[in-house]
Every structure is written in structure tokens, then in C-alpha cells.
N, C-alpha and C positions, 0 to 999 in steps of 0.2 A: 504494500500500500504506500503511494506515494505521500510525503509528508502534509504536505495542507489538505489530502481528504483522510490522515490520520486526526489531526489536529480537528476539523471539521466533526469526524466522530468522538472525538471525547466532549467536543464541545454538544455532542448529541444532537448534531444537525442531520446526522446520517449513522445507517449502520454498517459495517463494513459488509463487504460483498466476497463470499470466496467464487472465484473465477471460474468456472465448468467450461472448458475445451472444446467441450461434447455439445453440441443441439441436440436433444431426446426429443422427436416427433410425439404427440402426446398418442397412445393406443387409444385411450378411449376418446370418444367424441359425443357432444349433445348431437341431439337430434337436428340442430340449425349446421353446426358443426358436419356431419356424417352427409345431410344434403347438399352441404358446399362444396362437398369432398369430392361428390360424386357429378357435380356438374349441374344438379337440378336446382329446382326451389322445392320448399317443405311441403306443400300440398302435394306434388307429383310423388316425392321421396314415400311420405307415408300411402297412396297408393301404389308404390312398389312393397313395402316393406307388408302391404295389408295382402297383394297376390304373392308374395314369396320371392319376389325377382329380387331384392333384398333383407338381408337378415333382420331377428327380431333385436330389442337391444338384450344388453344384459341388466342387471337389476345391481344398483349399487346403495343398499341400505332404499331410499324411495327415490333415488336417481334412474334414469333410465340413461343406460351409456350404449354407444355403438363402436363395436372393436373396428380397428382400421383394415387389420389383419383380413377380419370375414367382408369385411364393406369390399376389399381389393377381390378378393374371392369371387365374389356376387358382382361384380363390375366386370370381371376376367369372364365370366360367363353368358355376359348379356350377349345378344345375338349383334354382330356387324352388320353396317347397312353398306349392302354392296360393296362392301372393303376388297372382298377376295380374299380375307387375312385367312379365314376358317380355311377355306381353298386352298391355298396353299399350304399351311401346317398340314391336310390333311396328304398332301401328296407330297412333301417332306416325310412322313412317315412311309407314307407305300413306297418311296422310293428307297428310304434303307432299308425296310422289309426287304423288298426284292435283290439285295447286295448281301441280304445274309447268307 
């Protein structure tokens, strides 16, 4: 800590800060949170989350949280619009298939 934000905290303007290196993405997310995540607004979110295209949350004491983990999950799985992207992974597979 450099000396005038020592000085600053004993004068209790501030309190020191230890420095973390690391960003830690948060895992869970609110429900405004988990819809930003995924690209929507929270009306559309919670009709995915009510058909199953997205997960339920999980329950944190009377929190309702949404893991980011399953949100990517359930985002990996939604159908592409005319990307090709399914297409292609699928015939990247039949193609090493057929070299085995």
C-alpha cells in the first residue's frame, strides 16, 4: 500500500484493499443477470426457462440463482438459424468415423 492511501486509512477514510490478480466470473446469476447472459430480455428468458430451453434456477436460502455453467449448456444446445454450424460438426464426426 502506497503511503498516502496508508495514511488515508488510518485516518479511516478508506479501508485497505488486498489486490486479487484473478477476475472470478460470478457462477451464479439473478434472473436479470442469467437473461443478459444469454442475449434476451427477462420476459422471453423466463419463457425459455418455463418450456425447458433453459435451466431452472437453483435455490439459495429464498434466492433464486442461475448457474452460468448450465445457462452455457442450454445456450450450446439451442438450435442455429441456418448457421451450418450443426452441419458441419456433424460431418467432422462422420469424417473421423470413416479414418478409423
Amino acid at each position: 500500500m502506497a503511503r498516502h492511501q496508508y495514511a488515508r486509512h488510518l485516518r479511516g477514510e478508506t479501508a485497505p484493499m488486498k489486490s486479487d490478480a484473478i477476475s472470478y466470473p460470478p457462477r451464479g446469476l439473478t434472473r436479470e443477470e442469467a437473461a443478459r447472459y444469454i442475449g434476451v430480455g427477462t420476459t422471453l428468458f423466463d419463457e425459455m426457462v418455463a418450456d425447458g430451453r433453459m435451466p431452472k434456477p437453483k435455490r439459495i436460502n429464498s434466492r433464486a440463482v442461475w448457474d452460468r455453467v448450465a445457462l452455457d449448456i442450454a445456450f450450446t444446445s439451442l438450435p442455429d438459424k441456418g448457421s451450418g454450424l450443426q452441419e458441419l460438426l456433424e460431418r467432422s464426426k462422420r469424417d473421423r468415423e470413416r479414418r478409423r
